[in-house]
C-alpha positions in Angstrom: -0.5 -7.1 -17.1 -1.4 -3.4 -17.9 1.4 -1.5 -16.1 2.6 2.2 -14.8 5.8 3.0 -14.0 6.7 5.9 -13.3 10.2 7.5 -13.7 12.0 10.6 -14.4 14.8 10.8 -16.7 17.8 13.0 -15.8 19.8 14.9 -19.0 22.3 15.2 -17.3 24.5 13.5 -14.6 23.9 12.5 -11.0 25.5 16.1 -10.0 22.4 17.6 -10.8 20.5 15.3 -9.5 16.3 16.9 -8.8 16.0 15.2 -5.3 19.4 16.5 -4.1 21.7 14.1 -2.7 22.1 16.1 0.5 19.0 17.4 1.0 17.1 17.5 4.3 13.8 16.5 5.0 10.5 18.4 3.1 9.0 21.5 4.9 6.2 21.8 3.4 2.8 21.4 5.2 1.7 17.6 6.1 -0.5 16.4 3.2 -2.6 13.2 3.4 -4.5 11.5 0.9 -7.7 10.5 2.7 -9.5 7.3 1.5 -12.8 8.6 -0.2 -14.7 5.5 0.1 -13.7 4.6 -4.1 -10.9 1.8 -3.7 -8.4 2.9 -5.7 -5.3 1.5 -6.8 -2.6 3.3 -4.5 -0.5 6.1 -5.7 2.9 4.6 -7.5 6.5 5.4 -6.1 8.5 7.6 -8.7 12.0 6.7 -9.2 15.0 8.8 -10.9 16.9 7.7 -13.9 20.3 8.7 -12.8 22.4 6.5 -15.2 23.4 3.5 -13.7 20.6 3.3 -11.0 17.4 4.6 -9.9 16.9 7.0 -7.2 13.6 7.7 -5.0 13.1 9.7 -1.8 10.9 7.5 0.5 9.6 9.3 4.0 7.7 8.6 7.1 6.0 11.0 9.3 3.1 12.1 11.7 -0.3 12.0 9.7 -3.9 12.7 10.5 -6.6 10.5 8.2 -10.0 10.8 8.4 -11.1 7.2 7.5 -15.1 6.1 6.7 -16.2 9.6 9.3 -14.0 8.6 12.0 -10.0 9.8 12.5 -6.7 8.3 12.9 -3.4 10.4 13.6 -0.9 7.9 13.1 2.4 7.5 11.1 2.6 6.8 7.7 4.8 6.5 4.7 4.9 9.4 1.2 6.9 9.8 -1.4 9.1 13.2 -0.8 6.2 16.3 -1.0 3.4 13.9 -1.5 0.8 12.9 0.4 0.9 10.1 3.3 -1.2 7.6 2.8 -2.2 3.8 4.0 -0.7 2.2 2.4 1.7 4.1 1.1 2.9 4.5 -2.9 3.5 1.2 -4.5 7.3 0.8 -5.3 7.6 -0.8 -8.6 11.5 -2.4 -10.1 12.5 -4.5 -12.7 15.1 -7.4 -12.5 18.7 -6.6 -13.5 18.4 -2.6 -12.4 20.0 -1.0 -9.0 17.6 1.4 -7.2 18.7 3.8 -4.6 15.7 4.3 -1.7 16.8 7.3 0.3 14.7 6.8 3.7 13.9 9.9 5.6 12.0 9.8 9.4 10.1 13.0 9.7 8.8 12.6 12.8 10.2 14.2 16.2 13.4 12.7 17.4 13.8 10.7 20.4 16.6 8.8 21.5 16.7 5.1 21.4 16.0 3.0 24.2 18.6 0.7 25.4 16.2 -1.9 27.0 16.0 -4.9 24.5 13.3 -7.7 23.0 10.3 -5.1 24.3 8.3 -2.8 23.2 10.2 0.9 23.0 11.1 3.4 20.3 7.8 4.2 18.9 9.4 6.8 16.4 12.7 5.4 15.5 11.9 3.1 12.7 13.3 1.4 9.3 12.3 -0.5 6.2 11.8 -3.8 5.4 11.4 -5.2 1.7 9.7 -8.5 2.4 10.0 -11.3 0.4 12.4 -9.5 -2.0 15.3 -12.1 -3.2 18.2 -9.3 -2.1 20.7 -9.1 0.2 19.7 -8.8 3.4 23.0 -7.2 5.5 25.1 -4.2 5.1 23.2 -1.2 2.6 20.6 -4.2 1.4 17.7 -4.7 3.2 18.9 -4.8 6.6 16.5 -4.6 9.6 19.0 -3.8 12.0 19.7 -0.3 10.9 17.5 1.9 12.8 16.9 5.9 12.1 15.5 8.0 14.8 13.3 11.3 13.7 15.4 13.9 12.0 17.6 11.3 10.8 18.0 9.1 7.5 20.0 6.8 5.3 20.4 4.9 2.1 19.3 1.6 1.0 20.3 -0.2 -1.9 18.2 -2.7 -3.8 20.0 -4.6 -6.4 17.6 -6.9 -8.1 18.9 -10.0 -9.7 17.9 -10.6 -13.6 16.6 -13.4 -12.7 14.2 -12.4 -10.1 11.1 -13.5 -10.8 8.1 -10.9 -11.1 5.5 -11.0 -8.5 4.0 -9.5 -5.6 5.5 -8.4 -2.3 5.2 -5.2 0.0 7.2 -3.1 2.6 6.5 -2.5 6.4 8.2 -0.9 9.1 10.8 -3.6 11.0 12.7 -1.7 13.9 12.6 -4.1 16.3 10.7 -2.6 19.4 8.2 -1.0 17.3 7.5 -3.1 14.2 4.3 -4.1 15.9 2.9 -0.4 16.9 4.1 0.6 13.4 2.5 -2.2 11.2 -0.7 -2.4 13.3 -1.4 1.4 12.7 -0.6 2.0 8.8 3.4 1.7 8.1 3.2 -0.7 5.1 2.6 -0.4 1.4 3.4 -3.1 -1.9 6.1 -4.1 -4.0 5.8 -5.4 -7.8 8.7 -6.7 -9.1 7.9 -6.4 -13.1 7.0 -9.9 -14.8 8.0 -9.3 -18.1 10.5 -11.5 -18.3 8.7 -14.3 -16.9 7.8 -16.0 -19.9 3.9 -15.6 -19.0 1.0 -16.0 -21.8 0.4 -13.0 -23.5 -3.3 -13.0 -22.7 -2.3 -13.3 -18.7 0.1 -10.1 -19.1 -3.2 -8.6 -21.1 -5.1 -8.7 -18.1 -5.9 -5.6 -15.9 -3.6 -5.3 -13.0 -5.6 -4.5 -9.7 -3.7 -4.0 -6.4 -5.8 -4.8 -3.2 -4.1 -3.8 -0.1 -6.3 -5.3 2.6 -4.7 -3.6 5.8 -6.2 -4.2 9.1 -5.3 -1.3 11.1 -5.2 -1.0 15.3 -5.5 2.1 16.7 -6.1 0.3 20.2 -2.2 -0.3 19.8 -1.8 3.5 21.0 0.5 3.7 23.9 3.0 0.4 22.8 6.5 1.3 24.1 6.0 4.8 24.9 3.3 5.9 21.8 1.9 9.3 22.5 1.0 10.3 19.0 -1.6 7.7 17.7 -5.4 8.8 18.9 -8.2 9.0 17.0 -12.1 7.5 16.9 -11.0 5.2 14.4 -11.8 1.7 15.4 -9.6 -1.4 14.9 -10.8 -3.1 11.8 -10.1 -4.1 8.5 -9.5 -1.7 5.4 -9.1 -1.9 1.6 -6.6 0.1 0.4 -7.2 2.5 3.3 -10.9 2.6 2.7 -13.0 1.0 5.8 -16.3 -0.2 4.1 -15.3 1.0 0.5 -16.3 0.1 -3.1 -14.4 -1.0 -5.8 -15.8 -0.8 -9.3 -14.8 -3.5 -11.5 -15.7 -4.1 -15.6 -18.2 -6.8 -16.2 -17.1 -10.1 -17.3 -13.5 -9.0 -17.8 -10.6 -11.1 -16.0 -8.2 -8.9 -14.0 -5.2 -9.8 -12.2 -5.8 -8.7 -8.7 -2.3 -8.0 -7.0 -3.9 -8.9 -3.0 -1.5 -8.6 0.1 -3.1 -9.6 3.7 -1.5 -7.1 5.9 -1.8 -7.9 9.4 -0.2 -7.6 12.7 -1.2 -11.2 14.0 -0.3 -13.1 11.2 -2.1 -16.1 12.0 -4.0 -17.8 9.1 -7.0 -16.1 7.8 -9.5 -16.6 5.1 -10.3 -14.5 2.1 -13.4 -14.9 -0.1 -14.7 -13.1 -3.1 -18.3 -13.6 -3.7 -20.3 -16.0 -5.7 -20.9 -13.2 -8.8 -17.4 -13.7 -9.6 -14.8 -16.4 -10.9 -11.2 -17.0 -9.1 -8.3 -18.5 -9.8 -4.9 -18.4 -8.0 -2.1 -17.8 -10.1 1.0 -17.3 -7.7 1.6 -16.7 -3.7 4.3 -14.5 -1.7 5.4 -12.9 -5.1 5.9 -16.5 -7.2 4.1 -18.2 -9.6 2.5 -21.3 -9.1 4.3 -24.4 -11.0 1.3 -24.3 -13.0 -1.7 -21.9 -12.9 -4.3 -21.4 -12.5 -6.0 -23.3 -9.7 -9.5 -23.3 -9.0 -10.5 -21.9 -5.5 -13.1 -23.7 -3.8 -15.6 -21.3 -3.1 -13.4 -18.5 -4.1 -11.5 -19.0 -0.7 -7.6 -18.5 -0.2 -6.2 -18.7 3.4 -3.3 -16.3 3.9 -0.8 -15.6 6.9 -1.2 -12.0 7.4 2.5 -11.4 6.0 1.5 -12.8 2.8 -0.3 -12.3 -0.8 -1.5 -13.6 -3.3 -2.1 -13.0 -7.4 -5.4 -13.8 -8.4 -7.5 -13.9 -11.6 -11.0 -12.4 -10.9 -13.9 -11.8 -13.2 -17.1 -11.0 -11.6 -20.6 -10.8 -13.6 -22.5 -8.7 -11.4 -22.5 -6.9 -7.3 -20.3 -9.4 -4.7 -17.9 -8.4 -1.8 -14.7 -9.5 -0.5 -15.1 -11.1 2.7 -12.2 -11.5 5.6 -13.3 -14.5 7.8 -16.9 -14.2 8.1 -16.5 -10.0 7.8 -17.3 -8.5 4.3 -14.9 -5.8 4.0 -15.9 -3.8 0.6 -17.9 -4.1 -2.1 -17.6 -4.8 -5.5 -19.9 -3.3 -7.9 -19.8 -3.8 -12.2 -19.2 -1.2 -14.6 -18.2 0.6 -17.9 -17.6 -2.0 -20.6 -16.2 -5.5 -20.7 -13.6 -7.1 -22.3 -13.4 -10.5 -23.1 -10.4 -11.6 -24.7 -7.2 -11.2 -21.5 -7.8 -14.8 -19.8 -5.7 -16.7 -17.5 -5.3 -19.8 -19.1 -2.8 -20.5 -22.0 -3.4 -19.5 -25.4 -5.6 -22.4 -26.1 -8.1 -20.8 -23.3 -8.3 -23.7 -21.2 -4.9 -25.5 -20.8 -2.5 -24.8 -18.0 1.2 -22.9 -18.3 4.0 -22.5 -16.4 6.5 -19.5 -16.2 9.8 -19.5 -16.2 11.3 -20.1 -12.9 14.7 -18.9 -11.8 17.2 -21.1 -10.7 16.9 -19.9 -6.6 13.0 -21.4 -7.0 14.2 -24.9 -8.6 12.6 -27.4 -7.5 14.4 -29.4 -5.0 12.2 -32.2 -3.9 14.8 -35.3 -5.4 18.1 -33.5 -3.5 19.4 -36.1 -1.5 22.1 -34.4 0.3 20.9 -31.9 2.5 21.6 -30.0 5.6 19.5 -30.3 8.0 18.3 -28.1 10.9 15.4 -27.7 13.7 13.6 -24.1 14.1 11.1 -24.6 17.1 8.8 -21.1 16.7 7.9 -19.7 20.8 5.8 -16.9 21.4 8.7 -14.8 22.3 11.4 -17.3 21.3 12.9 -18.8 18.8 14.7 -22.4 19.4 14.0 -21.0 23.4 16.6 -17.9 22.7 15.5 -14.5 22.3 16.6 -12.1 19.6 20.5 -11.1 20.0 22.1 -8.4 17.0 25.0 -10.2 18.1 24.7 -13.7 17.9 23.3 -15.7 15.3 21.3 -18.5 15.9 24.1 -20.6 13.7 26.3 -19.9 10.7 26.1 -22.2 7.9 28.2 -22.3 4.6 26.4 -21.7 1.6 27.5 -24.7 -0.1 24.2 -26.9 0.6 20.4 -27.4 0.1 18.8 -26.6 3.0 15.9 -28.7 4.6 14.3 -27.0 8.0 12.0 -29.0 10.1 9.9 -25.6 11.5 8.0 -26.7 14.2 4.9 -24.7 16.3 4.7 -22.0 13.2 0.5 -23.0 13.2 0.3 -20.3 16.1 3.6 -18.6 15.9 4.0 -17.8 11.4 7.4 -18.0 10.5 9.4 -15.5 8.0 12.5 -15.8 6.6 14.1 -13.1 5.1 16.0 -13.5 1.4 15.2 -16.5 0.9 11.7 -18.5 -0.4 11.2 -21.8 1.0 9.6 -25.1 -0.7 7.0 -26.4 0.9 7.4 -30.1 1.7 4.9 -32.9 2.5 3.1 -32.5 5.5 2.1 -29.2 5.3 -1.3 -29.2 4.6 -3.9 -26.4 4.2 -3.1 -23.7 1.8 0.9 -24.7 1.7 0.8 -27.3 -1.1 4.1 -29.7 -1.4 5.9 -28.2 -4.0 5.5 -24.7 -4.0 7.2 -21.6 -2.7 6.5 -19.5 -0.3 7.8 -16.7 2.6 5.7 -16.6 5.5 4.5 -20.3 7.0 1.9 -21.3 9.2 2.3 -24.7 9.4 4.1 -27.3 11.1 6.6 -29.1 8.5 10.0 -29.3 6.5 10.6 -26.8 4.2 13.8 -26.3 1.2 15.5 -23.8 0.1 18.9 -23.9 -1.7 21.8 -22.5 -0.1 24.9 -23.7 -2.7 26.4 -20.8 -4.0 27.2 -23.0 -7.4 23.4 -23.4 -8.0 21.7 -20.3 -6.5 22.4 -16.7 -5.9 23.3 -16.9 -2.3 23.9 -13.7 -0.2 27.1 -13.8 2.7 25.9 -12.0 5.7 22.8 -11.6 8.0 19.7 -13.4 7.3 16.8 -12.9 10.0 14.0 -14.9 10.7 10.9 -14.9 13.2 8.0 -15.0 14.4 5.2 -12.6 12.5 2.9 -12.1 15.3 4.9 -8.6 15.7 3.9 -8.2 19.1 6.1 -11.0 20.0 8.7 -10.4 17.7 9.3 -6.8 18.9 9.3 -8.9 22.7 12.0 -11.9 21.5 10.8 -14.2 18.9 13.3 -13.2 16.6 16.9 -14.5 15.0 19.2 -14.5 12.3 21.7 -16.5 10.3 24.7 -16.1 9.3 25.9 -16.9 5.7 29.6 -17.9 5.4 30.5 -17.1 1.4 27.7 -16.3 -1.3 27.5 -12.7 -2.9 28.6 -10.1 -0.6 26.4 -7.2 0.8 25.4 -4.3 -2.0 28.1 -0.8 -1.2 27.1 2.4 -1.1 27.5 4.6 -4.3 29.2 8.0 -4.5 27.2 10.4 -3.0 25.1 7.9 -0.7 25.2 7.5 2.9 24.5 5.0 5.4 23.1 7.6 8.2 22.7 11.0 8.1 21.1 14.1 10.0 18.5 15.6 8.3 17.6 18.7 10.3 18.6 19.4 14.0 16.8 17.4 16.6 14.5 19.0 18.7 16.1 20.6 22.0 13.9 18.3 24.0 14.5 15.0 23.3 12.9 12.0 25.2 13.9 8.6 26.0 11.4 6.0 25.7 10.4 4.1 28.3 8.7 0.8 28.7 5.0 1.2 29.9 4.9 -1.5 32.9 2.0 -3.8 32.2 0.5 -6.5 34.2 -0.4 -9.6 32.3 -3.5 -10.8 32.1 -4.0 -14.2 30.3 -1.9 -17.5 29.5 -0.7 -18.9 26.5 0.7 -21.8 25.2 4.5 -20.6 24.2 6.7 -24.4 23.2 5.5 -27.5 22.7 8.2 -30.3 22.0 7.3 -33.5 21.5 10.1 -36.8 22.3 10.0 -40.5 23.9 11.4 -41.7 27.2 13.1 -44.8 27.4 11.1 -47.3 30.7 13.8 -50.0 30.5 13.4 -53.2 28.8 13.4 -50.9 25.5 10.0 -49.5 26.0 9.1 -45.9 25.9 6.5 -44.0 26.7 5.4 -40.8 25.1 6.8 -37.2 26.5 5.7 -33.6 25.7 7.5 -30.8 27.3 5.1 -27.8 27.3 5.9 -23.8 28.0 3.3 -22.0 29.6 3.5 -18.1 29.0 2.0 -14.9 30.4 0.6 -12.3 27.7 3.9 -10.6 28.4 6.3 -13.3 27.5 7.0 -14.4 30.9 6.8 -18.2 32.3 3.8 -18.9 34.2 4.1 -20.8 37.0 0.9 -23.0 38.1 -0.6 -23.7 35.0 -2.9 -26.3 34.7 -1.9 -28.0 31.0 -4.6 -30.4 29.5 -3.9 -32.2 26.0 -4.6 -35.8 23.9 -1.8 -37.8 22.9 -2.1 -39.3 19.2 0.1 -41.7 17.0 1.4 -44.8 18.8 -0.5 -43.7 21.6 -4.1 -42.9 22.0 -4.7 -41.2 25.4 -7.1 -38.1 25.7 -7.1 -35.7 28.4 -3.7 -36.5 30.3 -2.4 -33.1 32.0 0.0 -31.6 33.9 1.3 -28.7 36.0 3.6 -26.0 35.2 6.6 -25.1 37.1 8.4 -22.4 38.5 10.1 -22.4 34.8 6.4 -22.7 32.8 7.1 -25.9 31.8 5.0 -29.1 32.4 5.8 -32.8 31.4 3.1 -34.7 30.3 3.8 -38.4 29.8 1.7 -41.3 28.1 0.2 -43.9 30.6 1.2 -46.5 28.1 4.3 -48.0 26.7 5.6 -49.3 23.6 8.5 -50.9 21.6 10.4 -50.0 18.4 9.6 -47.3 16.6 7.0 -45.0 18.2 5.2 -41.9 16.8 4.3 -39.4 19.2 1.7 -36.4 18.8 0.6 -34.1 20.9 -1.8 -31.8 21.4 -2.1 -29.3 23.9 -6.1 -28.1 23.7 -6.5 -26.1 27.0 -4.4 -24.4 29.9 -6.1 -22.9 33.3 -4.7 -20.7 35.7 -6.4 -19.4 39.1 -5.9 -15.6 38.1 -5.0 -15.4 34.6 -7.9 -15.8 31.2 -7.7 -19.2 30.5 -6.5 -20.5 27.0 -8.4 -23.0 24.7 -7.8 -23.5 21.0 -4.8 -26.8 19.3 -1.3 -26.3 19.7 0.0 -29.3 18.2 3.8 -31.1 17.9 4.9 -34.1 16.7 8.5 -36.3 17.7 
C-alpha cells in the first residue's frame, strides 16, 4: 500500500537527542485540530532515528473540539506541540525495530484513588497497544502502570521480525477510567508496516485509507469523579472525528481501507458500505485472512467494537458507510481513477495468501493441548474480580493452548499478546480457522503457548471483558507466563516514572459518585447436568442476576428455553439473596446429554426489566 512514515534522523548521538530526554511537559498554548467535515486520514506519529531505536513523545491532555457546530472538552491524545485530536496521530513501526514512546499526562494532577474494580481516577491514565504481538509486563505494554497528571514514563515496544503487518490501534487502559477515557476520545491506530508479508504487488499498490469510526459519549461526563468533559456534543458515531462527514474517494479505483470500530460497548455491530461500491475483506484484528479476499454479502462486516478490519473498496459513484441501520458519512467520487492496484493475485482473479508467522500457525491438527475454561460475567471473570495481585492461573509456556470462552456473545473477550484461532462453533463473523483478538462468541479458541514454536513472552498477560464499563467495575484478569522471552528493559536515559512539572498545590482525591442502580441484567450463565438416581439426569442452568452496578440482585424473576436433549420452553426461576437462580429441566435422560440454555428474559418489581438471548451450553 501507498505509505508515509514519518521520521527524523539524528547526526549525531542520542546525547543530543531534539525531544530531550529529560524534558518536561510542552507549554505552549492547547492546540486542537477540529474535524472540518472532510474525512481525512489522521495526522501520522513522528518517530526519532536515534541509532538503535526510535524515539516519539506521545501526550494526553485537556482539549476543547468543536465537532459538526456542537462542542466537546474532553481529553485527548498529540504528539509533543501538536494538535489534540480524535483520534489521535496514527503510530506507524516496522517489524524487527525498537521504538521508545515517552508518555506524558498533561492534565491536572490528582491523586489516585485507593478504592478498587470501580469507577475512579478520571485523569490518571496509561496506554494500551492493542492487539500488538509484544510483551505485555514490565516497560512493554503493561496496563498496570498508571501516570497521574504532571507525571510520565517510558514504554518500550520491541516488535518481532516476524510480526506480521496489519491494523491495530491504542486507547487509554487505566483501570477505573478506561471506560470515561475511550468513550470520550482517548484512542487512535496502529499500522504495523506489511512489507515483509509477502503480499501481491498490486494489493501493496493500492491506496491506503485509514477509517477511524469512533463513537464518542459525552453523556459519560461525571464517571468516577469527571469534572472536565461538558459540552453540547451529543453521543454518537464519528469518522475520523468528523460527526456526519464526507470522504472523497477516486472513481473505480480499489483502495485498502485500514477501518477500526472503536467503541465503549463492544458488543457486535454491523458495518455497511453502500451499493455504489465493491468490498472485499482482506484481514481482521491486524492479520491477514488465510486467503483473501472474501466477498461481503451486501458489503456487511460485523465487528466487536475493539476490533478492525482491512478492506478492499472501490466505489463507482455517491454511497455511505452505514453503522447498524445509522449512515454515518458519506462517500462522494472524484479526481481521476486508476485501474490497475487490485486485490486479487496477479492473475486478477485468483486468491493469495501471505506469509504468516510462526505465532499465527495454524493449529487446528495439535493434539496435545492444555486446556482451560474462561466464563466472561458482567463484572467477573470465572466469578473473580480483577486483582494486580493474583493471576487468574500461571501456566508454563511449553503448550498449545485451547480455551473454551464461554458468555463472550454479551460480555467480548480480549486477550492481550496474544491472537487466538477461532475454532468450530463460533459462528457469525468468527470463521474456524482464522485469527483474531477481541471475541464475541461463545466457543474454543487456540493459541500457541510453546516457547520452542512461538515467541512467547514470561510475565503478565491480561484479559477481559471489553464492555469498559464493566471492566473498569471487575471483569478483568491476567495470566501469568512461567518462561518465554522476558519483559523489554529500559535503555539509558529512559525511565519508568517521572515528574514532569510540579503538581498543582491543590490536589484532589477522587471519589466514587454513589449511584443507585436502575435496571437488571443477566451477569453468568453456566450450564451442567444433575444426576436423579438410576443414572438419569436432568438439565441444570445456574443463572447470576446483576444490578447495572455490578451487584447481585435478589428477587429476580429468570425466564429461559432449554434446548439439546431437552426441549422445554419457558421454565423459570427465582433469584436469591446471592442473584443466582437454578433452573432445572422437567425431564430426564440417560447417557450422554446435551444441555443448552437460554436465558431470554428477567423481571424485577423495581428495576427495568431485561429481554434479549444469553445463551450457554454444558
Amino acid at each position: 500500500m501507498r505509505r508515509m512514515f514519518i521520521v527524523l534522523v539524528l547526526g549525531v548521538g542520542l546525547g543530543v537527542l531534539a525531544v530531550g530526554l529529560g524534558a518536561g511537559p510542552s507549554l505552549a498554548e492547547e492546540t486542537v485540530c477540529d474535524p472540518t467535515g472532510e474525512i481525512l486520514d489522521p495526522e501520522s506519529f513522528a518517530w526519532t532515528d536515534a541509532g538503535d531505536h526510535y524515539v516519539g513523545v506521545l501526550e494526553y491532555g485537556e482539549a476543547t473540539f468543536t465537532i459538526d457546530g456542537e462542542t466537546l472538552t474532553t481529553r485527548a491524545y498529540r504528539q509533543e506541540d501538536g494538535c489534540y485530536s480524535i483520534p489521535g496521530p496514527t503510530i506507524r513501526m516496522t517489524p524487527g525495530n525498537t521504538y521508545v514512546l515517552r508518555f506524558r499526562n498533561l492534565l491536572p494532577y490528582e491523586a489516585p484513588s485507593t478504592t478498587h474494580n470501580d469507577f475512579k481516577d478520571p485523569n490518571v491514565t496509561n496506554v494500551h497497544t492493542h492487539g500488538l504481538h509484544i510483551s505485555g509486563d514490565g516497560a512493554g505494554d503493561d496496563v498496570t502502570r498508571m501516570f497521574e497528571g504532571g507525571y510520565g514514563g517510558d514504554y518500550v515496544y520491541e516488535i518481532p521480525f516476524d510480526h506480521m503487518g496489519g491494523t491495530f490501534w491504542y486507547h487509554a487502559h487505566h483501570h477505573g477510567s478506561t471506560f470515561l477515557q475511550v468513550s470520550t476520545g482517548g484512542f487512535g491506530l496502529i499500522v504495523i508496516d506489511d512489507a515483509g508479508d509477502g503480499i501481491p504487488a498490486n494489493v501493496a499498490a493500492m491506496e491506503e485509507r485509514q477509517v477511524v469510526i469512533g463513537y464518542l459519549d459525552p453523556s459519560a461526563k461525571g464517571t468516577g469523579g469527571d469534572t472536565l468533559v461538558s459540552g453540547s456534543l451529543a453521543a454518537g458515531w464519528t469518522v475520523n472525528g468528523n460527526r456526519n462527514g464526507v470522504m472523497t474517494v477516486p472513481p473505480d479505483t480499489w483502495q485498502h481501507w485500514r477501518v477500526l470500530l472503536a467503541d465503549r460497548d463492544a458488543r457486535m455491530k454491523s458495518i455497511t458500505i453502500g451499493t455504489s461500491c465493491d468490498v472485499k475483506l482482506l484481514g481482521r484484528d491486524g492479520v491477514w485472512r488465510t486467503t483473501a479476499p472474501k466477498d461481503l454479502a451486501d458489503n456487511t462486516i460485523e465487528l466487536t467494537g475493539a476490533s478492525r478490519a482491512d478492506l478492499a473498496v472501490r466505489c463507482s459513484g455517491a454511497s455511505a458507510i452505514n453503522v447498524a441501520n445509522t449512515q454515518v458519512a458519506t462517500i462522494v467520487t472524484d479526481e481521476t481513477g486508476d485501474p490497475g492496484p487490485h486485490p486479487y493475485a496477479a492473475d486478477g482473479s485468483s486468491m493469495w495468501s501471505a506469509i504468516r508467522p510462526d505465532y499465527l500457525r495454524d493449529l487446528r491438527s495439535e493434539s496435545d493441548v492444555h486446556l482451560e475454561t474462561i466464563r466472561m460475567g458482567a463484572r467477573t471473570v470465572n466469578g473473580t474480580k480483577f486483582d494486580v495481585d493474583t493471576p487468574l492461573f500461571t501456566l508454563n509456556a511449553d503448550s498449545v493452548q485451547q480455551w473454551s470462552i464461554r458468555g463472550a456473545t454479551n460480555h467480548p473477550f480480549h486477550l492481550h499478546v496474544y491472537h487466538f484461532q477461532a475454532m468450530s462453533g463460533c459462528g457469525g463473523d468468527f470463521e474456524e480457522g482464522e485469527y483474531y483478538d477481541t471475541l464475541a462468541a461463545s466457543c474454543s479458541v487456540r493459541f500457541d503457548l510453546n516457547a520452542a514454536t512461538s515467541s512467547v513472552y514470561e510475565g503478565r498477560t491480561i484479559m477481559h471483558c471489553h464492555i469498559l464499563e464493566h471492566e473498569d467495575q471487575g471483569a478483568m484478569t491476567w495470566m501469568d507466563v512461567a518462561g518465554g522471552i522476558t519483559p523489554p528493559i529500559l535503555l539509558d536515559g529512559y525511565e519508568m516514572y517521572y515528574q514532569l512539572t510540579t503538581p498543582p498545590t491543590t490536589t484532589t482525591t477522587t471519589t466514587t459518585t454513589t449511584q443507585a442502580p436502575t435496571a437488571v441484567e443477566v451477569g453468568e450463565v453456566v450450564v451442567t447436568t444433575a444426576n436423579v438416581g438410576q443414572g438419569s439426569k436432568v438439565g441444570q442452568a445456574t443463572v447470576t442476576v446483576l444490578d447495572d452496578l455490578g451487584s447481585p440482585v435478589a428477587g429476580a424473576t429468570v425466564i429461559g428455553n432449554f434446548a439439546g436433549t431437552f426441549t422445554e420452553p419457558g421454565l423459570g426461576g427465582v433469584t436469591d439473596t446471592n442473584g443466582v437462580a437454578i433452573v432445572e429441566t422437567t425431564g430426564s435422560a440417560k447417557g450422554n446429554v446435551s444441555v443448552t440454555f437460554c436465558v431470554t428474559s428477567v423481571t424485577h418489581p423495581t428495576l427495568v426489566d431485561w429481554t434479549g438471548e444469553f445463551c450457554a451450553s454444558n
